[in-house]
GUTORTI-597447 format. One line per 2 residues: number of its first residue (from 1); their letters; for each residue x negated, y, z negated of N, C-alpha, C. Coordinates in pm, 1 decimal. Layout:
REM residues N
NUM	a	X/Y/Z/X/Y/Z/X/Y/Z; ...
This chain:
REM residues 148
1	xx	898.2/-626.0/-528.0/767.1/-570.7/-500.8/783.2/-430.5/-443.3; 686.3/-345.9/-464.1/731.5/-213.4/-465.0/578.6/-128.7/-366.7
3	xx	595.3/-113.0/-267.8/462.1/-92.5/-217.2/442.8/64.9/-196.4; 313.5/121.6/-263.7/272.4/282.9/-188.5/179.7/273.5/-74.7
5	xx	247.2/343.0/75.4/147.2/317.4/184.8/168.3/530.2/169.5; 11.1/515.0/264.0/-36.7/637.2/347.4/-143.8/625.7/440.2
7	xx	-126.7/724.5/518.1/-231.8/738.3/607.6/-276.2/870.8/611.8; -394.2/887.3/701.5/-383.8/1007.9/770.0/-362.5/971.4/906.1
9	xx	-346.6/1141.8/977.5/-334.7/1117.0/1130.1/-365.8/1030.7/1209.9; -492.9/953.8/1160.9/-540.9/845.9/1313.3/-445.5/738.2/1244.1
11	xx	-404.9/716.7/1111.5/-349.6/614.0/1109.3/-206.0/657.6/1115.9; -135.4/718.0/1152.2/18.2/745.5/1162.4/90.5/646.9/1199.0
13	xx	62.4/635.5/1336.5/130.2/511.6/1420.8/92.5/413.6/1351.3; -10.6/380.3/1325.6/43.8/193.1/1234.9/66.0/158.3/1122.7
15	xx	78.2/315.1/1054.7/152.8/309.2/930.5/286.4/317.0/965.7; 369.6/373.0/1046.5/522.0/361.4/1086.4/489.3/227.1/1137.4
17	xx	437.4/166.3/1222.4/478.2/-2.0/1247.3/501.4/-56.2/1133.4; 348.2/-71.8/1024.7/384.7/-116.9/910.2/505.1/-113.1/838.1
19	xx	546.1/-8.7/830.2/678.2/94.9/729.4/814.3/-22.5/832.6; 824.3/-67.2/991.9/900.9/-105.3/1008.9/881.4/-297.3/984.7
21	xx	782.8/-306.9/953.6/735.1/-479.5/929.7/785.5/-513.3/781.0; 713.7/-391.5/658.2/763.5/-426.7/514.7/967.5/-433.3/529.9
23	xx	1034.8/-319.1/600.1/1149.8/-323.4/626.6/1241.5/-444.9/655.0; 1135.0/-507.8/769.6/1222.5/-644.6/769.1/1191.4/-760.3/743.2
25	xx	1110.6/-742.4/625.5/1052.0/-830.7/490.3/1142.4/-813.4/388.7; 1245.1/-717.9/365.3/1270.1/-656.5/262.9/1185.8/-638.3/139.3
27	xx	1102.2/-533.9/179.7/986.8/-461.7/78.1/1022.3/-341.1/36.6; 1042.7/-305.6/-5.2/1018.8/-156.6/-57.7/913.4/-66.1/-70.7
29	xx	933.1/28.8/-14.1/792.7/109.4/-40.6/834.6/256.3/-31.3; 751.1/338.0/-46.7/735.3/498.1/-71.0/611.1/504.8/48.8
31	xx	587.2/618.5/138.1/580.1/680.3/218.1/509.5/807.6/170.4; 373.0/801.8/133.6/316.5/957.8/83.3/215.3/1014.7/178.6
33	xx	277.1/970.8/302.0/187.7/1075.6/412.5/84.2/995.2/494.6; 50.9/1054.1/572.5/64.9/1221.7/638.7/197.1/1158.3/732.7
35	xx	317.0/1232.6/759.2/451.8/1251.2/802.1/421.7/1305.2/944.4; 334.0/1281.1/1024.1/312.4/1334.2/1184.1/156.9/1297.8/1211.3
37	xx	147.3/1316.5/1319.8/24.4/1254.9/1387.3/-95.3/1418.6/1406.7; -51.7/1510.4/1336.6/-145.5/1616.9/1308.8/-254.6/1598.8/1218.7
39	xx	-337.2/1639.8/1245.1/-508.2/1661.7/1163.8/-454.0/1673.4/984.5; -486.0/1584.5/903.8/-504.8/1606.1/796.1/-638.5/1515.8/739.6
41	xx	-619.0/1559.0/574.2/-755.2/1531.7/539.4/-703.2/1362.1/454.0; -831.3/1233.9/452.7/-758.4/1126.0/446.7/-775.3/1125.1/248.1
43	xx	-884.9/1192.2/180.7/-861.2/1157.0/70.6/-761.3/1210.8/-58.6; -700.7/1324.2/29.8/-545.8/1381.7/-16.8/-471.9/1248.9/-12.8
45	xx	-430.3/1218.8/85.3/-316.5/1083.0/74.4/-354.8/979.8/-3.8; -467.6/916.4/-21.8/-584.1/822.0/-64.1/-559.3/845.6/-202.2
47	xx	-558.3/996.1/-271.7/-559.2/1033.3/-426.0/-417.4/998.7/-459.6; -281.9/1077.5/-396.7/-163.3/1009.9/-428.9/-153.1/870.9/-447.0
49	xx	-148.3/778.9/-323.9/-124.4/657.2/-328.9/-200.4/608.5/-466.0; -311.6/605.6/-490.1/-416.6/499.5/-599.8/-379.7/542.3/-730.5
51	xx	-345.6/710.9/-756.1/-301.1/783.7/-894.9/-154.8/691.6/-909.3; -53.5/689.4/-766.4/74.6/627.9/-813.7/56.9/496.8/-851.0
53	xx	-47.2/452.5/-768.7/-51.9/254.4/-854.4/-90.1/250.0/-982.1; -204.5/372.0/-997.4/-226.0/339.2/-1117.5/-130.8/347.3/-1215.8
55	xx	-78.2/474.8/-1205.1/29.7/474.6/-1325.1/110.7/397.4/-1292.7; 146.8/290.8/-1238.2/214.1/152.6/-1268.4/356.2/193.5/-1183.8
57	xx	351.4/314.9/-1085.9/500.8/318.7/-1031.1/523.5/193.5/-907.5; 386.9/125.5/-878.5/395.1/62.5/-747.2/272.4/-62.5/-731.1
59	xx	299.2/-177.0/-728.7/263.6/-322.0/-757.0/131.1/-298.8/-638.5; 165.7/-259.0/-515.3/-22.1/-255.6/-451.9/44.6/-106.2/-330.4
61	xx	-47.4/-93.8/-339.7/-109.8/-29.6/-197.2/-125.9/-21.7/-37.1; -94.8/70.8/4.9/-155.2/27.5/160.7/-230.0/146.2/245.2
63	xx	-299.7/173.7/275.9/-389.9/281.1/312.0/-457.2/258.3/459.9; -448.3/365.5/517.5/-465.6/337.4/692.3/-538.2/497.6/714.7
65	xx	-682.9/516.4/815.0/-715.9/625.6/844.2/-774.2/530.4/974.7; -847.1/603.6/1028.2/-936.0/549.3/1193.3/-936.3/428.9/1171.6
67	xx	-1061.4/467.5/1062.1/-1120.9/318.7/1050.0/-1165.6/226.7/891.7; -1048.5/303.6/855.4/-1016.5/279.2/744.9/-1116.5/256.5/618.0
69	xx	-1226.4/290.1/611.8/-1354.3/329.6/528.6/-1345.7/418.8/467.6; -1330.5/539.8/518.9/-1325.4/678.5/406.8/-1204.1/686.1/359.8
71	xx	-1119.1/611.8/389.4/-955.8/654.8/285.4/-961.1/537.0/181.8; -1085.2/412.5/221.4/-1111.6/279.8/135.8/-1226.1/369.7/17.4
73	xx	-1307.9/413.3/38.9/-1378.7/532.3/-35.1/-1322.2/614.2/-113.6; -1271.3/677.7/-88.6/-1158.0/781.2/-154.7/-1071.0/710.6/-233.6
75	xx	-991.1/607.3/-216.9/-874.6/540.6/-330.7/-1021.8/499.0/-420.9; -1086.4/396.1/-416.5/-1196.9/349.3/-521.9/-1254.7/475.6/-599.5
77	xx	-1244.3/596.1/-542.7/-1305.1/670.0/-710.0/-1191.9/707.1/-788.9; -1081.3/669.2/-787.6/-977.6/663.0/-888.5/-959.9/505.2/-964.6
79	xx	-1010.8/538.9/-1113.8/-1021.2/450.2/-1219.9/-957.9/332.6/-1206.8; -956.4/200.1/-1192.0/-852.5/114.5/-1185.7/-794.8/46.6/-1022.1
81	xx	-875.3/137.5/-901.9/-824.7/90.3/-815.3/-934.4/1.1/-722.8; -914.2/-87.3/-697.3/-956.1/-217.5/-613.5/-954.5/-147.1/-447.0
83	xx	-939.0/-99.1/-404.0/-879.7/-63.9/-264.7/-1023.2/-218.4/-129.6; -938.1/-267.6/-87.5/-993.0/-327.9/1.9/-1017.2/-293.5/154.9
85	xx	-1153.6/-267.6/228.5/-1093.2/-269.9/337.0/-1120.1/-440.4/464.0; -1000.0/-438.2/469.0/-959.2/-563.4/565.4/-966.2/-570.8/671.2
87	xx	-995.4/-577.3/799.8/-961.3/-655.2/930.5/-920.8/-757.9/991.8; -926.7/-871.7/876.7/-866.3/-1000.5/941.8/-770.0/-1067.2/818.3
89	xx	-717.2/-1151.1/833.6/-667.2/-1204.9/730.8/-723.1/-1318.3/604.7; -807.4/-1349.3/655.3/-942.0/-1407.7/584.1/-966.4/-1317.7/473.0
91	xx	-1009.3/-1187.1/505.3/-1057.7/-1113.2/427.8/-951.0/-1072.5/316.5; -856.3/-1023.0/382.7/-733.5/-1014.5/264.3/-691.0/-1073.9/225.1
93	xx	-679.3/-1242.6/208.4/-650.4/-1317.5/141.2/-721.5/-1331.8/1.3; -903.2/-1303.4/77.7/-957.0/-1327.3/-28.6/-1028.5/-1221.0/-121.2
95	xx	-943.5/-1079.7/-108.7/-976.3/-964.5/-152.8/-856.9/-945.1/-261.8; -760.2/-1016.6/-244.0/-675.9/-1071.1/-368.6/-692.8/-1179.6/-444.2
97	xx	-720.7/-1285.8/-402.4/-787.0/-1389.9/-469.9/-914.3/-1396.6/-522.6; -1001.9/-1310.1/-467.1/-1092.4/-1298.9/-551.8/-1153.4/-1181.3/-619.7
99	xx	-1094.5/-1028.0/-595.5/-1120.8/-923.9/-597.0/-998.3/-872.4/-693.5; -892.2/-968.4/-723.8/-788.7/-863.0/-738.0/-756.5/-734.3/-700.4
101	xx	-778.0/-745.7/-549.5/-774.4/-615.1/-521.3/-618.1/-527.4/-473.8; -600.7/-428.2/-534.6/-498.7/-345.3/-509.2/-389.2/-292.7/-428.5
103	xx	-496.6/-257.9/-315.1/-518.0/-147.5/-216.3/-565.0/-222.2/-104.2; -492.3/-215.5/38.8/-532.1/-295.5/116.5/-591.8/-143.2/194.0
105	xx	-693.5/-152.7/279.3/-720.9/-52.6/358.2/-716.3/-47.3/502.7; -701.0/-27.7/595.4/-715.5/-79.3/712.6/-702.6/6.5/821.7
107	xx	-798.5/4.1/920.2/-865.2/127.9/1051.0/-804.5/107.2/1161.3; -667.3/182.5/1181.6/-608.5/210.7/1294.4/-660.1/159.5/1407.8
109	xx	-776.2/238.2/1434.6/-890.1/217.5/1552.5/-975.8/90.4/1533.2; -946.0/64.3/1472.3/-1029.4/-125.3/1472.0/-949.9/-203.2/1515.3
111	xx	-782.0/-264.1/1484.0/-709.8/-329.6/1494.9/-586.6/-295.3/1600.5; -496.0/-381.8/1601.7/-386.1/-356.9/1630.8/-252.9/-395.1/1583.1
113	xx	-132.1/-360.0/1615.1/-22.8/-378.0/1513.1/3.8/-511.2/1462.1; -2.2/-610.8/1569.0/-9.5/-722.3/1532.9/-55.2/-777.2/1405.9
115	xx	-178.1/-793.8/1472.2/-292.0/-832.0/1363.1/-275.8/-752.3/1210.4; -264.5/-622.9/1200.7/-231.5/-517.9/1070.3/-126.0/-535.8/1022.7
117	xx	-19.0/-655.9/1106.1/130.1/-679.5/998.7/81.5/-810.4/976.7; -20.3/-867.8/1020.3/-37.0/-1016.9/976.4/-114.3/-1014.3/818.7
119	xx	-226.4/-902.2/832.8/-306.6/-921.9/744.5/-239.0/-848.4/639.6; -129.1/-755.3/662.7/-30.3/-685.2/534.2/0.7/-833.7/473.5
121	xx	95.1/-913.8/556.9/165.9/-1029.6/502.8/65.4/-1100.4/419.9; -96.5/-1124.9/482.8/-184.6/-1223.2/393.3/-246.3/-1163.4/266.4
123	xx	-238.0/-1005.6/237.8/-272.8/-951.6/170.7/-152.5/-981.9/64.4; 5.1/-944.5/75.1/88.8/-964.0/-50.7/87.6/-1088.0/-86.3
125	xx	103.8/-1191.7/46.7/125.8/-1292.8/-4.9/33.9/-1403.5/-100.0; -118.5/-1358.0/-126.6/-198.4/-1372.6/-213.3/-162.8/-1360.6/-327.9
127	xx	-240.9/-1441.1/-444.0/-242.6/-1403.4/-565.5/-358.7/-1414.2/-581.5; -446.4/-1342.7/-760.5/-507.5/-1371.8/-752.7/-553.7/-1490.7/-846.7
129	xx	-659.5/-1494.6/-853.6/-709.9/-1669.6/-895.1/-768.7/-1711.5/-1016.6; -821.4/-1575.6/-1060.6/-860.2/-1566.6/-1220.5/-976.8/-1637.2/-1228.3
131	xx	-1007.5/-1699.4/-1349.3/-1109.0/-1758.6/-1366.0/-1237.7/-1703.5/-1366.6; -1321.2/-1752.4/-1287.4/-1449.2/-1657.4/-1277.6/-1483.4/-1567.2/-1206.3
133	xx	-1372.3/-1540.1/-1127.3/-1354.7/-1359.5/-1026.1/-1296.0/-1290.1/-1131.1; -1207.9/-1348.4/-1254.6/-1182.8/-1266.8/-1381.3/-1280.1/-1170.4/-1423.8
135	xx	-1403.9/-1235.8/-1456.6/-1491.9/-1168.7/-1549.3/-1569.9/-1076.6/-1424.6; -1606.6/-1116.0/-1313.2/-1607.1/-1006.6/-1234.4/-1581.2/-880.0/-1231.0
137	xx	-1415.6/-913.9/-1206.4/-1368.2/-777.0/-1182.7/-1356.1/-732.2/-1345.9; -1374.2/-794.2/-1426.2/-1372.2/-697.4/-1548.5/-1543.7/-618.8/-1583.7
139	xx	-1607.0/-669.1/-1474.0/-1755.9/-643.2/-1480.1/-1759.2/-469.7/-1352.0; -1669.4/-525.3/-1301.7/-1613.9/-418.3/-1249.0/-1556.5/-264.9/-1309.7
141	xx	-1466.6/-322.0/-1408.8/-1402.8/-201.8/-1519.6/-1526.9/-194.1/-1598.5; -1605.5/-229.9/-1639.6/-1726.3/-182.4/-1756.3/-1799.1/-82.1/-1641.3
143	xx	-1826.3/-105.1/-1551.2/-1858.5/-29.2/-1435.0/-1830.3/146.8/-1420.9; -1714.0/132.1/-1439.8/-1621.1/262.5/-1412.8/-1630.8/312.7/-1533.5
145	xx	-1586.1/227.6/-1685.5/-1599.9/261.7/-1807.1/-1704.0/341.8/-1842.1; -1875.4/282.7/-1769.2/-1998.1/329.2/-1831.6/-1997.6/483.7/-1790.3
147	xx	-1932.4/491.5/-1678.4/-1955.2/645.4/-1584.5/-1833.7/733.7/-1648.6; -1785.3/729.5/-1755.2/-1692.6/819.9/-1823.7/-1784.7/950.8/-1870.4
């Protein structure tokens, strides 16, 4: 499994926790910013990460700003991406199981490390469930399709 995380500044710090939780999971991942706890903008990082899933270099996502809404905003207007935003593990369980969703999102300033390596873990360790969240999310792609 091959994961793309970013943040911006408010999320720095619990994207390096994260970065040390996938580590001793043995996960793999790529690291596309922001690299310091200075002011940047969150839908720069948001466009990398969702462009790299899409083109198929990286199985899901992980995305961290305050409060993790506008960098969950920003990945979703790139074609193809699911981006979820999560707070508990409830939710990310069932934002893969029933959302097929991508992109986990999650607000620095809402949570804490704990809890944000629990709900990483409930987010991969999901699948999703098919069936009639299938035609959903393909109700989803006609969605994006119509706005070409």
């Amino acid at each position: 499994m091959k994961i793309a995380i970013g943040s911006d500044h408010a999320g720095f710090s619990l994207k390096e926790a994260i970065k040390k939780h996938l580590e001793t999971r043995g996960i793999e991942y790529k690291d596309f910013g922001t690299y310091s706890p200075e002011s940047c903008d969150y839908p720069d990082i948001a466009k990398e990460v969702a462009i790299a899933l899409k083109n198929g270099e990286f199985e899901f996502g992980i995305l961290i700003c305050g409060t993790g809404i506008g960098i969950s905003i920003a990945a979703n207007k790139v074609k193809g991406i699911r981006a979820a935003l999560c707070h508990d593990t409830f939710s990310a369980k069932a934002a893969r199981a029933h959302n097929n969703a991508n992109i986990l999102a999650m607000g620095a300033r809402v949570i804490g490390e704990g809890l944000a390596c629990e709900i990483v873990d409930a987010f991969l360790s999901s699948t999703f469930e098919g069936g009639r969240h299938q035609r959903r999310v393909d109700k989803i792609h006609l969605i994006e399709d119509e706005q070409q």
